[in-house]
VMD Tcl script that builds the backbone (N, CA, C; Angstrom):
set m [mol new atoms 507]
animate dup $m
set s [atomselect $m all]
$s set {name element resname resid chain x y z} {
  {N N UNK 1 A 0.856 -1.185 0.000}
  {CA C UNK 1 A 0.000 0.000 0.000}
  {C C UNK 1 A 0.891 1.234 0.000}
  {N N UNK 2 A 1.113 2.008 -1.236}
  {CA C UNK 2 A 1.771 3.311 -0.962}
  {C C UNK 2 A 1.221 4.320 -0.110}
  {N N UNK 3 A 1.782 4.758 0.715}
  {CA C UNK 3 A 1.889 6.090 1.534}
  {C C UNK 3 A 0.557 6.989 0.744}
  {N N UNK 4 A -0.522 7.525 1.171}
  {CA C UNK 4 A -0.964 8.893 0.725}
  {C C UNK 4 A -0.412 10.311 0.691}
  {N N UNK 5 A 0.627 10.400 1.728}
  {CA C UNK 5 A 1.144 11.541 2.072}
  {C C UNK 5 A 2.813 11.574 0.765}
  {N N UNK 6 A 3.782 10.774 1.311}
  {CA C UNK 6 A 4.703 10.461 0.879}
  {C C UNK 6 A 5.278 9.887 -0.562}
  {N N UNK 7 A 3.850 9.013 -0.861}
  {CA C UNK 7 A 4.021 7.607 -1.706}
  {C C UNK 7 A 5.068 7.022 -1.866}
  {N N UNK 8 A 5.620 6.683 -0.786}
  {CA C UNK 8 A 6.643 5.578 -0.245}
  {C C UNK 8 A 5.908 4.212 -0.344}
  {N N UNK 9 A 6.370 3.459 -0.879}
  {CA C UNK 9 A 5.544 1.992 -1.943}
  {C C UNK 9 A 5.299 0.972 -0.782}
  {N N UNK 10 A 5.303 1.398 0.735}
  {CA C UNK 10 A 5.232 0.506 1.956}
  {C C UNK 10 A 4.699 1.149 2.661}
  {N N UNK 11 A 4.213 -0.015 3.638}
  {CA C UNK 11 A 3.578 0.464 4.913}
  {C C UNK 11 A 2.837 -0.567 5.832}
  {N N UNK 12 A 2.411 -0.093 7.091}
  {CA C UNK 12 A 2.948 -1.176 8.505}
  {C C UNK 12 A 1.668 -1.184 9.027}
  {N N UNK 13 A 0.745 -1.979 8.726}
  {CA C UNK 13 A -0.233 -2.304 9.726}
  {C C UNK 13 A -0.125 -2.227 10.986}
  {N N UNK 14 A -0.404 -1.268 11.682}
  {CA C UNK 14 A -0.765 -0.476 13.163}
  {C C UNK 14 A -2.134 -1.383 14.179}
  {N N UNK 15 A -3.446 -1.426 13.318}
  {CA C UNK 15 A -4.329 -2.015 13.971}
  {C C UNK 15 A -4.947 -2.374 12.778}
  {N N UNK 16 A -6.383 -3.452 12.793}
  {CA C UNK 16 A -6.855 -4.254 12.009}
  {C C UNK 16 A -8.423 -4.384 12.763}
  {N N UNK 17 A -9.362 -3.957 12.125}
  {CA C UNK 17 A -10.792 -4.381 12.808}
  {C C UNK 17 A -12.023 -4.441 11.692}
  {N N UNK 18 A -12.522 -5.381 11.938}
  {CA C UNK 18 A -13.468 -5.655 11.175}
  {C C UNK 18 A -14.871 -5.040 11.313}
  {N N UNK 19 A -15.560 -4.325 10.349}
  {CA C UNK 19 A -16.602 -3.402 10.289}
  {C C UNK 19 A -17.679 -3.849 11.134}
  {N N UNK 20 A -18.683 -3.070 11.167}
  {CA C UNK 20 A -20.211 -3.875 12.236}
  {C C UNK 20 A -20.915 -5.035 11.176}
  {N N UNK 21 A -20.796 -5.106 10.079}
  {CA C UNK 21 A -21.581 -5.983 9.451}
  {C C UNK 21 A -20.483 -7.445 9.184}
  {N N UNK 22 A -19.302 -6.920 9.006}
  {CA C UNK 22 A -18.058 -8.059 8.873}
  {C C UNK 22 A -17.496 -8.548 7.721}
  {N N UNK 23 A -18.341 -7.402 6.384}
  {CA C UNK 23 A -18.074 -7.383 5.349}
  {C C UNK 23 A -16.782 -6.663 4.933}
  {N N UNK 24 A -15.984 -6.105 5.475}
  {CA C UNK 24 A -15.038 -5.125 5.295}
  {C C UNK 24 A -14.161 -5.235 6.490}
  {N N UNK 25 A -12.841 -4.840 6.357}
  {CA C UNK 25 A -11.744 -4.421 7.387}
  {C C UNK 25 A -11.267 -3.231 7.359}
  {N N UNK 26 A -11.718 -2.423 8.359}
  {CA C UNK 26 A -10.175 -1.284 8.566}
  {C C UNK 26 A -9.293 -1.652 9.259}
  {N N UNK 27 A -8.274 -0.709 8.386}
  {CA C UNK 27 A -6.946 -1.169 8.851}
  {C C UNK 27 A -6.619 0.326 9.347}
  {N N UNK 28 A -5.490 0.276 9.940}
  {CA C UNK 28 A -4.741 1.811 10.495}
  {C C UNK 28 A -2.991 1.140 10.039}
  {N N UNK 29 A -3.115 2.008 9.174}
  {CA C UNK 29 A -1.345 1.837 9.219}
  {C C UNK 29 A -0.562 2.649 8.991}
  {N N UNK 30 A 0.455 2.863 8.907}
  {CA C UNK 30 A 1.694 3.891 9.147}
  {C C UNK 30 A 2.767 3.618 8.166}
  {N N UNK 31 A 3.517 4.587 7.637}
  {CA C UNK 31 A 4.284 5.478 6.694}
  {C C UNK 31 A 5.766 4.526 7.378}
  {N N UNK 32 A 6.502 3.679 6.805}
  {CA C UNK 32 A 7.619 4.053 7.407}
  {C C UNK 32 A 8.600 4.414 7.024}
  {N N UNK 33 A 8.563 5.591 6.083}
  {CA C UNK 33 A 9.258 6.749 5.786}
  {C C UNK 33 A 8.908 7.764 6.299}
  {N N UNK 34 A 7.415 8.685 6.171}
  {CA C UNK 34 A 7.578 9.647 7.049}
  {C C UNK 34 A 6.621 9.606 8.094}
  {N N UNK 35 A 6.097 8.279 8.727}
  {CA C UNK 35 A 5.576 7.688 9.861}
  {C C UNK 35 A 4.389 8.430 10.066}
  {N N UNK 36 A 3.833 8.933 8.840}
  {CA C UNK 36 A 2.360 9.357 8.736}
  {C C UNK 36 A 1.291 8.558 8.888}
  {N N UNK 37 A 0.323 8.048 9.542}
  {CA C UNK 37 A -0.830 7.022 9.831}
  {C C UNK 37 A -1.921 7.587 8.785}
  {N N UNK 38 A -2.737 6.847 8.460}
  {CA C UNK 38 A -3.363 6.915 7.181}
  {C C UNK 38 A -4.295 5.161 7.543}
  {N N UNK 39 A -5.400 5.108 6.850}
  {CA C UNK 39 A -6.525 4.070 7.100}
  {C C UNK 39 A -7.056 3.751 5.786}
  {N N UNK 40 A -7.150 2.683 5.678}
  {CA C UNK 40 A -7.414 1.877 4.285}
  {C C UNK 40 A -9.290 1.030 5.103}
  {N N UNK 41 A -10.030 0.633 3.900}
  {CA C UNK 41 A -10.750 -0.198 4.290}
  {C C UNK 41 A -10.418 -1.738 2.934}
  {N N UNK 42 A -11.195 -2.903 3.395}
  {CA C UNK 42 A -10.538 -3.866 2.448}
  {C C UNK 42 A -12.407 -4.238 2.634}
  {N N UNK 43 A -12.399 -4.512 1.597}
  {CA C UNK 43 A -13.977 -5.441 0.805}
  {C C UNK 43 A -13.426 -6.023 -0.187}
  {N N UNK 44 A -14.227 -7.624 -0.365}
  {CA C UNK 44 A -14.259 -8.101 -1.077}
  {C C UNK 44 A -14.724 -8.172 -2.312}
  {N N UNK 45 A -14.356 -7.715 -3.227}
  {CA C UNK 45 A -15.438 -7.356 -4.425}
  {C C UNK 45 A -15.889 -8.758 -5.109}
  {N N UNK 46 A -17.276 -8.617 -5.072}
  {CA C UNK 46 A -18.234 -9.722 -6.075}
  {C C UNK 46 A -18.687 -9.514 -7.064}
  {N N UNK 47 A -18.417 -9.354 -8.081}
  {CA C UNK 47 A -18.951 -9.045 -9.517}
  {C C UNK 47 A -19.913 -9.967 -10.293}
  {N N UNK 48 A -21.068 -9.207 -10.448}
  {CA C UNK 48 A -22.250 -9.918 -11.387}
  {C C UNK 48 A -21.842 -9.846 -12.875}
  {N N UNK 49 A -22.050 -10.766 -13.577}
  {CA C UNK 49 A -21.912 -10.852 -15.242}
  {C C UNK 49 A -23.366 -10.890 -15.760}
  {N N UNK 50 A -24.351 -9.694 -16.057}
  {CA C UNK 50 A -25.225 -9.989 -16.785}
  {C C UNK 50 A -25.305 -10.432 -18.696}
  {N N UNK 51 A -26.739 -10.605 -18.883}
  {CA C UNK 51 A -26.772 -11.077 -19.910}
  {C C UNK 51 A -26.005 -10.869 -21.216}
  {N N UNK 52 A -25.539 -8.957 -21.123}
  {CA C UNK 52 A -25.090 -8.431 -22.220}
  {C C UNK 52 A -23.698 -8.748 -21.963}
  {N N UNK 53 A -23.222 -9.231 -20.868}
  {CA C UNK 53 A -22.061 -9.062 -21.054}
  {C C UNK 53 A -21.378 -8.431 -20.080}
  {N N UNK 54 A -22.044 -7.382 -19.880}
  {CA C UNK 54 A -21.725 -6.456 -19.021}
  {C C UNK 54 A -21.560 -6.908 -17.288}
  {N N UNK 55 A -20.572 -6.419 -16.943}
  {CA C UNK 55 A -19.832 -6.515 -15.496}
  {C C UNK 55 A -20.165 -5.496 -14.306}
  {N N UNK 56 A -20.972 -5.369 -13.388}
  {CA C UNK 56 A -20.588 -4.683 -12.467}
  {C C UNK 56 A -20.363 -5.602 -10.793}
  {N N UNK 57 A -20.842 -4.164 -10.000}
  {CA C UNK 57 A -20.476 -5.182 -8.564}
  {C C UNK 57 A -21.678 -5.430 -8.191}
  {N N UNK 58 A -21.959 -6.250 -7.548}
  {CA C UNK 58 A -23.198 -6.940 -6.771}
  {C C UNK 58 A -23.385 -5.937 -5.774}
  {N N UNK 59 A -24.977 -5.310 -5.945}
  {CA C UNK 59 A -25.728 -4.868 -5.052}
  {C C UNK 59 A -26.643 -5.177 -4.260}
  {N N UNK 60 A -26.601 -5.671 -3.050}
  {CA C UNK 60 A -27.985 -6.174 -2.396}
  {C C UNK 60 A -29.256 -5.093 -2.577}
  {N N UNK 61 A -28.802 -4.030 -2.838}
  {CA C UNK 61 A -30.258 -2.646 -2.973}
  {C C UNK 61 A -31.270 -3.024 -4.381}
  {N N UNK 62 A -30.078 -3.629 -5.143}
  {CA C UNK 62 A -31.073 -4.052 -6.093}
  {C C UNK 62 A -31.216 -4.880 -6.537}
  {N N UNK 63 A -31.097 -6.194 -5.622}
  {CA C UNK 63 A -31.884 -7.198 -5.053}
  {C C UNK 63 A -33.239 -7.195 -3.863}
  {N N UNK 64 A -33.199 -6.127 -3.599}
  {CA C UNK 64 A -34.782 -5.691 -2.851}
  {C C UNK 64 A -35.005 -4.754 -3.727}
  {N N UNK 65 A -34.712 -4.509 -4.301}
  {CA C UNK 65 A -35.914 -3.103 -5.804}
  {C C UNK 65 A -36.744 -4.359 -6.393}
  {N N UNK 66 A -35.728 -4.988 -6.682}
  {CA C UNK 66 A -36.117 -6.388 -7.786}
  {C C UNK 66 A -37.501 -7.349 -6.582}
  {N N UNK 67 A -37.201 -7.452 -5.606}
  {CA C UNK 67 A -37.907 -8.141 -5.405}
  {C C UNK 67 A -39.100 -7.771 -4.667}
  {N N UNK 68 A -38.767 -6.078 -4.033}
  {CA C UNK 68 A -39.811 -5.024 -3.707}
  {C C UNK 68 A -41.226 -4.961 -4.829}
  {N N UNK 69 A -40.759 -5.291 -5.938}
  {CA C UNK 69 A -41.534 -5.569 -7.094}
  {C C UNK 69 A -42.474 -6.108 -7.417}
  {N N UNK 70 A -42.177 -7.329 -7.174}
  {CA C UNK 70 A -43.132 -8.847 -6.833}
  {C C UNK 70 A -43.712 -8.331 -5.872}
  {N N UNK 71 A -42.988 -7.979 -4.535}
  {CA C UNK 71 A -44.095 -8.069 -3.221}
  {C C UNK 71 A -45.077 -6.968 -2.947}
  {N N UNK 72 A -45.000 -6.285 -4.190}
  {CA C UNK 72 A -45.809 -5.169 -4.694}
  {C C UNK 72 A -47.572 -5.597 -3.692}
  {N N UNK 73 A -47.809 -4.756 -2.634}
  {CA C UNK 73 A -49.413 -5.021 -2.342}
  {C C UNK 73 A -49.575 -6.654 -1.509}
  {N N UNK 74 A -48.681 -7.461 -1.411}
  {CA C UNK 74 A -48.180 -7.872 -0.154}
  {C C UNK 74 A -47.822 -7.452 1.184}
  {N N UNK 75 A -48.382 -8.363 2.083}
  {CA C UNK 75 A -47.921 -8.233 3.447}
  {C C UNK 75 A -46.543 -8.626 3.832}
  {N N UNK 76 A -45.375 -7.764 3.001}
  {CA C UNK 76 A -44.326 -8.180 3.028}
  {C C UNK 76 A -43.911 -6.586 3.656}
  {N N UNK 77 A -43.044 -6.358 4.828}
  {CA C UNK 77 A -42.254 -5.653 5.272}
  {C C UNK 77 A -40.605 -5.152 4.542}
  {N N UNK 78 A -40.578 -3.808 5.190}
  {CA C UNK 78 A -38.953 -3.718 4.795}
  {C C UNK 78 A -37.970 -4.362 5.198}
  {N N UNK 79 A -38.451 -4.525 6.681}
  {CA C UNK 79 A -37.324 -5.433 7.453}
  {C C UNK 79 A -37.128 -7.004 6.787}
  {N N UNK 80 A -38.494 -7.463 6.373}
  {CA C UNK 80 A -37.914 -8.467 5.630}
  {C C UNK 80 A -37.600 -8.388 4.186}
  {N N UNK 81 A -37.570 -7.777 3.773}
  {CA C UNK 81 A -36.901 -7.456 2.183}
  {C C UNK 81 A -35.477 -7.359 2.680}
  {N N UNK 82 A -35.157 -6.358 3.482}
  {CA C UNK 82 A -33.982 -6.225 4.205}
  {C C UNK 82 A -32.785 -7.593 4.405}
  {N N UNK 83 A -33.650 -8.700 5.183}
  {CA C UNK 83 A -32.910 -9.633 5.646}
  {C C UNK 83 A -33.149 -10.840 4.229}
  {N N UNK 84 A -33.971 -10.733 3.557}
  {CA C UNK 84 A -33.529 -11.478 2.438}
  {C C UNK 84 A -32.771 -10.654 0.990}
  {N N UNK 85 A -32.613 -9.982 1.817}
  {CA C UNK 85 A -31.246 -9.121 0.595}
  {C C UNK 85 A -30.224 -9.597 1.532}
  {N N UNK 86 A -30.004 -9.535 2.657}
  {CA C UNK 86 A -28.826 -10.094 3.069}
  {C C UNK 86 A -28.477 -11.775 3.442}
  {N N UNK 87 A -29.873 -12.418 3.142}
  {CA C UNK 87 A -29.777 -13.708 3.025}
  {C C UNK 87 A -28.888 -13.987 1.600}
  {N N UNK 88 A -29.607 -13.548 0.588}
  {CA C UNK 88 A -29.132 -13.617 -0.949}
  {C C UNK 88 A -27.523 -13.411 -0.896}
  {N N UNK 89 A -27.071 -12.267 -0.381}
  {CA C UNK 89 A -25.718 -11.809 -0.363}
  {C C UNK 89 A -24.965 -13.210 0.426}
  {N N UNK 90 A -25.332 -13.296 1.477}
  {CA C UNK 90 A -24.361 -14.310 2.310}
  {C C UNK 90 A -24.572 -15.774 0.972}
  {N N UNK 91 A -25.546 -15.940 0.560}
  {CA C UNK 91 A -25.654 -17.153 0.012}
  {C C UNK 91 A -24.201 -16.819 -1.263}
  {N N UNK 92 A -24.977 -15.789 -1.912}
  {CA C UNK 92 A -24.016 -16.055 -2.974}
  {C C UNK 92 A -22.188 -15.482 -2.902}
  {N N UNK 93 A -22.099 -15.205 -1.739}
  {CA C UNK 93 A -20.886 -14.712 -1.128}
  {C C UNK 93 A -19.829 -16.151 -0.687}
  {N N UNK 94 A -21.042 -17.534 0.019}
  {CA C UNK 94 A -20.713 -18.393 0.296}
  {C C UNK 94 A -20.038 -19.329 -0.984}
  {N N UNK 95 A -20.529 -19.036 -2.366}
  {CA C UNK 95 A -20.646 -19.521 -3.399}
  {C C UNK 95 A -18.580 -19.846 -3.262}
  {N N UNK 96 A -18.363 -18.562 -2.904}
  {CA C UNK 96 A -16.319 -18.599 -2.944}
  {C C UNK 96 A -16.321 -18.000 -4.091}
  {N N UNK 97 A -17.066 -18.137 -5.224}
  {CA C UNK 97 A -16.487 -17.458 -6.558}
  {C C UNK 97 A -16.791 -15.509 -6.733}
  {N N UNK 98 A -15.692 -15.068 -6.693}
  {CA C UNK 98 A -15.672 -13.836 -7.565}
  {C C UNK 98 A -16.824 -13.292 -8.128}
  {N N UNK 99 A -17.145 -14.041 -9.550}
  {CA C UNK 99 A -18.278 -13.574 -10.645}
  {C C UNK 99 A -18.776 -14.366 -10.634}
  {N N UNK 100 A -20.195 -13.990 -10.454}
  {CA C UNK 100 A -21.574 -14.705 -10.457}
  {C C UNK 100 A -22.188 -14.358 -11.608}
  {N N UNK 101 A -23.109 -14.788 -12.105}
  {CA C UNK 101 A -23.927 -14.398 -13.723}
  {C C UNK 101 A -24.985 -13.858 -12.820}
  {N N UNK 102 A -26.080 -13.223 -13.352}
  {CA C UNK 102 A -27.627 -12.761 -13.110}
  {C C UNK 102 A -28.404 -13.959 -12.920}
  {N N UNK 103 A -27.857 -15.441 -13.668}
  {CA C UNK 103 A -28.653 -16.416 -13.274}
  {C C UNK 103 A -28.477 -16.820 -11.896}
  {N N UNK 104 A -27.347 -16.970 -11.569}
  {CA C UNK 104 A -27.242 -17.389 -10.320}
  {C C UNK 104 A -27.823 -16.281 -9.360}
  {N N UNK 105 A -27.406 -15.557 -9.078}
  {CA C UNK 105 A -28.126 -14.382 -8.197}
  {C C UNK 105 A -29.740 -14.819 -8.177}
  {N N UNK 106 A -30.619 -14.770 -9.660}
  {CA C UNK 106 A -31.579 -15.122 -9.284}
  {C C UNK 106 A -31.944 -16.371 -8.968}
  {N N UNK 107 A -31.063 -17.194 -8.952}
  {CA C UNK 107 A -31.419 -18.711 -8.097}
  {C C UNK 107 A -31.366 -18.381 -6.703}
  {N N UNK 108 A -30.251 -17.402 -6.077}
  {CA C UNK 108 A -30.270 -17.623 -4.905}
  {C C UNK 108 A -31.320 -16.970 -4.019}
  {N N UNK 109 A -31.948 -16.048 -5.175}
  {CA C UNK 109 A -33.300 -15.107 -4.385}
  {C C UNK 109 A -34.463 -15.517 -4.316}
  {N N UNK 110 A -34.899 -16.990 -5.518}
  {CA C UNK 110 A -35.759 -17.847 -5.510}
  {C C UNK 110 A -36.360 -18.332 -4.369}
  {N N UNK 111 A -35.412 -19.021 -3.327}
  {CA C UNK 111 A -35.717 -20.027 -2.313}
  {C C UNK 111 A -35.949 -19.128 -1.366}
  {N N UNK 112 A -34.946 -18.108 -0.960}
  {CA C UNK 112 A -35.607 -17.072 0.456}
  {C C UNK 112 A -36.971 -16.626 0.207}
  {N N UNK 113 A -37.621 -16.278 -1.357}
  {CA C UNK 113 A -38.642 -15.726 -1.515}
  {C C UNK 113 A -39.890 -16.556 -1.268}
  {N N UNK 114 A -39.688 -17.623 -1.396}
  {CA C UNK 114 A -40.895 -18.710 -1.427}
  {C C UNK 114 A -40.788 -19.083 0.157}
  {N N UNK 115 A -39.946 -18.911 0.600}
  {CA C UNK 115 A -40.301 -18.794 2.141}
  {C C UNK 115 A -40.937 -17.364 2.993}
  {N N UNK 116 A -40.745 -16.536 2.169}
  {CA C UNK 116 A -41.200 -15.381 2.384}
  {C C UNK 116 A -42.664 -14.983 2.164}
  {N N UNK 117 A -42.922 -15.051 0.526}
  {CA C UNK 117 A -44.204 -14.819 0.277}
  {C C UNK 117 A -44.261 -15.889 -1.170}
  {N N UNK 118 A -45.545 -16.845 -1.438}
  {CA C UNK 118 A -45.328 -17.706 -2.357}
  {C C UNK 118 A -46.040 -17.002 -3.378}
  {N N UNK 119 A -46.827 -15.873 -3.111}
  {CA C UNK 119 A -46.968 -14.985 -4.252}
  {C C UNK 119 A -46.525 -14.311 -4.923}
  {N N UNK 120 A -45.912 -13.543 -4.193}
  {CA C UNK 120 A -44.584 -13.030 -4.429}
  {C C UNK 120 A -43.017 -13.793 -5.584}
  {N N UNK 121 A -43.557 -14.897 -4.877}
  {CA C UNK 121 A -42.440 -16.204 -5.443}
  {C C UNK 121 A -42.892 -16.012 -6.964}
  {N N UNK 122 A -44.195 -16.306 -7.023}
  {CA C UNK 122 A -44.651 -16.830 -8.450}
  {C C UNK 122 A -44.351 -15.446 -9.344}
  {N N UNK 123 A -44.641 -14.656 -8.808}
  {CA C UNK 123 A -44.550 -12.822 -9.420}
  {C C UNK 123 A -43.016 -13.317 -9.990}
  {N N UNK 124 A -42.602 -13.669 -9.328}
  {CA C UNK 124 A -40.469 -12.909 -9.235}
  {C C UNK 124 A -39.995 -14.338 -10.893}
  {N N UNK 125 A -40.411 -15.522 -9.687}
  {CA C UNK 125 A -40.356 -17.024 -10.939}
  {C C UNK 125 A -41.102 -16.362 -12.485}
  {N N UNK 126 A -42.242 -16.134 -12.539}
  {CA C UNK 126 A -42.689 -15.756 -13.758}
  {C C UNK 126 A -41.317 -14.758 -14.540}
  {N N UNK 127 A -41.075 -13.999 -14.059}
  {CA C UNK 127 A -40.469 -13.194 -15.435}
  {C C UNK 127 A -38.649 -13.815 -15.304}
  {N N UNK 128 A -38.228 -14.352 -13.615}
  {CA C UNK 128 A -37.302 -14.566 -14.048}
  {C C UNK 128 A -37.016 -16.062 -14.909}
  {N N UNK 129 A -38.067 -16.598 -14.701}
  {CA C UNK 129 A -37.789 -17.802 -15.814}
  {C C UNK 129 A -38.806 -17.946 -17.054}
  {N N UNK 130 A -39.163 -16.152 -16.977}
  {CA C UNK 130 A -39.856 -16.756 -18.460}
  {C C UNK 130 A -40.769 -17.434 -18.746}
  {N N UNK 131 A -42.357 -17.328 -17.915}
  {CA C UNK 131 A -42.804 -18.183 -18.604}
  {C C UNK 131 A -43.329 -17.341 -19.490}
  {N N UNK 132 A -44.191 -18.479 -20.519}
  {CA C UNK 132 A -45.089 -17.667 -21.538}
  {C C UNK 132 A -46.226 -18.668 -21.854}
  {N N UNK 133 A -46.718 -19.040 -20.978}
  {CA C UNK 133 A -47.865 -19.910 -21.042}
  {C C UNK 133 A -48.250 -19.938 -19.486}
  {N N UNK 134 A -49.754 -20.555 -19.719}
  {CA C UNK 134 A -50.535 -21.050 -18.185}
  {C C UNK 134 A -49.876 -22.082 -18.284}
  {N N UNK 135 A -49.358 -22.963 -18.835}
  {CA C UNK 135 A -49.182 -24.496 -17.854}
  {C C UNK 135 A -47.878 -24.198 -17.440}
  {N N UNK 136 A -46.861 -22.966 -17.424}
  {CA C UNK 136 A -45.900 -23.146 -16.831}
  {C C UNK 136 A -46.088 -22.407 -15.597}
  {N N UNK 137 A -47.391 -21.586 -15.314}
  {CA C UNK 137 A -47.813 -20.807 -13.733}
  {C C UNK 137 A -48.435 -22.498 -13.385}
  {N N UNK 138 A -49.574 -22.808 -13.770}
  {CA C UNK 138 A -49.653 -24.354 -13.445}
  {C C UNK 138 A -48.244 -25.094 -12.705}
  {N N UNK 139 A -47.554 -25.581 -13.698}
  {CA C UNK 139 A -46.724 -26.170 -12.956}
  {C C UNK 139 A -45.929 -25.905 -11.911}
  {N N UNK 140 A -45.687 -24.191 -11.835}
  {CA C UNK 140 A -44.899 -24.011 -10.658}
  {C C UNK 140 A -45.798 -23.835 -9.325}
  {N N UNK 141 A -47.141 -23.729 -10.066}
  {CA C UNK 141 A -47.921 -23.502 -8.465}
  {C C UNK 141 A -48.043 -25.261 -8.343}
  {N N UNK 142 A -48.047 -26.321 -9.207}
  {CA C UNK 142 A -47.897 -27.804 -8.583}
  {C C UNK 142 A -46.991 -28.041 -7.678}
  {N N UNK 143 A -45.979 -27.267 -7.955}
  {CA C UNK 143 A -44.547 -27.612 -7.561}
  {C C UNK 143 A -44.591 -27.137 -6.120}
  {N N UNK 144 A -45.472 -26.207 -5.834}
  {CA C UNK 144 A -45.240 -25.246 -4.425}
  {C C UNK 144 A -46.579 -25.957 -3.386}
  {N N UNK 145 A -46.880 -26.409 -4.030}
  {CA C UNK 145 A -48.428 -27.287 -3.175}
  {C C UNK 145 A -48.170 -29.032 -2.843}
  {N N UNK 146 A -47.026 -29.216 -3.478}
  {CA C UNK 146 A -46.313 -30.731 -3.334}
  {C C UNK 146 A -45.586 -30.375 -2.004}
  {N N UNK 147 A -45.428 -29.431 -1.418}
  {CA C UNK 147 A -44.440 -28.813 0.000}
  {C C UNK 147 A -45.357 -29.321 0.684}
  {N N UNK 148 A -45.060 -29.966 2.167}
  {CA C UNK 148 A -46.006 -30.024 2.962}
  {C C UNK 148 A -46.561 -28.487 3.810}
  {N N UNK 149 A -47.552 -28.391 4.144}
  {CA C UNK 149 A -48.244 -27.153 4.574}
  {C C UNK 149 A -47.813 -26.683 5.432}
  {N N UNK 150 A -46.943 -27.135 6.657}
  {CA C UNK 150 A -46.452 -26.607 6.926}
  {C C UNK 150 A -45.016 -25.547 7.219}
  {N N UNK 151 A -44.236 -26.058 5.908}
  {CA C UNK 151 A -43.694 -25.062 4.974}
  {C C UNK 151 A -44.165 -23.782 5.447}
  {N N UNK 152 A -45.608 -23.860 4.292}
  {CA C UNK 152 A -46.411 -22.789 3.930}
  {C C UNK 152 A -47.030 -21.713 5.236}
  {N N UNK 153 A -46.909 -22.026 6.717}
  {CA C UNK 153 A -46.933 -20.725 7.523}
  {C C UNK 153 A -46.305 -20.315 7.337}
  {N N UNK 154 A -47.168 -18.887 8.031}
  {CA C UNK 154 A -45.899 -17.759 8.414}
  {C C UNK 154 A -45.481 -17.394 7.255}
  {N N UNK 155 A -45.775 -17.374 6.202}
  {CA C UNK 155 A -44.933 -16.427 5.287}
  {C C UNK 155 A -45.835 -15.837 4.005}
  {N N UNK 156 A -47.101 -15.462 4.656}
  {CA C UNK 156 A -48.146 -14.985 3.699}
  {C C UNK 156 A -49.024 -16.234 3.080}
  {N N UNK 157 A -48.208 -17.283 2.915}
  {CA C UNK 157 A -49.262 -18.468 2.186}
  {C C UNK 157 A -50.686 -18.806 2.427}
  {N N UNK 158 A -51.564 -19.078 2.245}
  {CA C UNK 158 A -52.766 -19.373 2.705}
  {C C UNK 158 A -52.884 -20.720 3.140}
  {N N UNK 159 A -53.012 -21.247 4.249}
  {CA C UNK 159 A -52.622 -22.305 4.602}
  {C C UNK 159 A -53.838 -23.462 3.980}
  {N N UNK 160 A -53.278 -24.792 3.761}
  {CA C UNK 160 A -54.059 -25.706 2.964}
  {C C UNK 160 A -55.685 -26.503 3.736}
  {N N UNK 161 A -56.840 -26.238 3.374}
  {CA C UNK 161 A -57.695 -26.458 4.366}
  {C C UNK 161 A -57.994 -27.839 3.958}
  {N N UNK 162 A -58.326 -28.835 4.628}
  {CA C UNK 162 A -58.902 -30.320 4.231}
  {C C UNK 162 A -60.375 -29.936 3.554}
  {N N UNK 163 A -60.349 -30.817 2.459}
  {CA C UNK 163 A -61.356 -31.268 1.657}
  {C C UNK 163 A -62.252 -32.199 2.840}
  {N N UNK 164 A -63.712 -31.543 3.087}
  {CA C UNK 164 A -64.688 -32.746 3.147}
  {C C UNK 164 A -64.787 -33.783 2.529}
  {N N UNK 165 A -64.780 -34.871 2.794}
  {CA C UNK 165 A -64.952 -36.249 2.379}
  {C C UNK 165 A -66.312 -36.340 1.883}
  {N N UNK 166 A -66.957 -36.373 0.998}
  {CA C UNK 166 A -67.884 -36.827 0.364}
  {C C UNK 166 A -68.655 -38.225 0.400}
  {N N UNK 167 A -69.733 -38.413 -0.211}
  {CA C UNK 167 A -70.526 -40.117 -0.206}
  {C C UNK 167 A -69.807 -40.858 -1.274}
  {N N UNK 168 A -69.332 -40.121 -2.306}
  {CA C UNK 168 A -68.674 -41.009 -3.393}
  {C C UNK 168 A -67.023 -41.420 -2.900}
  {N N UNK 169 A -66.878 -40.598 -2.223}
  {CA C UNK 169 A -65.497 -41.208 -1.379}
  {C C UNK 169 A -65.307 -42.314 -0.713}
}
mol reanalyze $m
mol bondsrecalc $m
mol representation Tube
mol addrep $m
């Protein structure tokens, strides 16, 4: 790390502490040429590769725009948009890799969401996988009703009521 003051091409880690969230380190370190102290922070950068090509860094803010979207008129809170933007992040942080594509990101926002709100789910699933037909809302609402029900508290779902048994039964 060169000097800010000096730019002497060294310098001496003094102290080392890790931020309130634990995503980042400051450091405090010192000049040892003209023993000027000066503070660096260190983050890990994660870079998304979308479709065009194009590279930036991974934002959890717009991973809750994106999914603020869907939960459009839902009983979905900020605080939990909040903690599944930072679910998403830890997931795909855990991944170890650098660059993630847009697909992956939206895999990893899939599963927190359907625990969250399964309407919501179907909102977010529809455009990120495209459907373009009823039998593919069909099939993903098959897919979410094969869960046992109790999955489905607690997270907006309407919970599954038993069918009366009938005489032809």
């Amino acid at each position: 790390m060169h000097c800010p003051f000096c730019r002497h091409p060294d310098s001496r880690v003094v102290d080392s502490r890790t931020t309130d969230d634990g995503t980042s380190i400051r450091r405090r370190r010192q000049c040892p040429d003209c023993s000027r102290r000066f503070t660096t922070v260190e983050t890990c950068s994660l870079m998304v590769v979308k479709r065009s090509g194009v590279t930036e860094p991974f934002s959890r803010t717009k991973v809750i725009s994106g999914v603020r979207k869907a939960c459009q008129g839902r009983p979905v809170t900020e605080d939990a948009l909040a903690k599944l933007g930072q679910r998403v992040e830890e997931a795909v942080r855990a991944t170890g890799s650098a660059e993630l594509t847009t697909h992956d990101v939206g895999l990893a926002i899939l599963g927190p969401l359907q625990e969250l709100d399964v309407v919501a789910y179907l909102r977010f699933a529809s455009v990120y996988k495209a459907f373009d037909s009823l039998e593919d809302f069909e099939a993903a609402i098959v897919e979410l009703r094969v869960r046992p029900p109790a999955e489905n508290r607690g997270n907006g779902a309407t919970p599954e009521v038993p069918v009366p048994a009938t005489a032809a039964d």
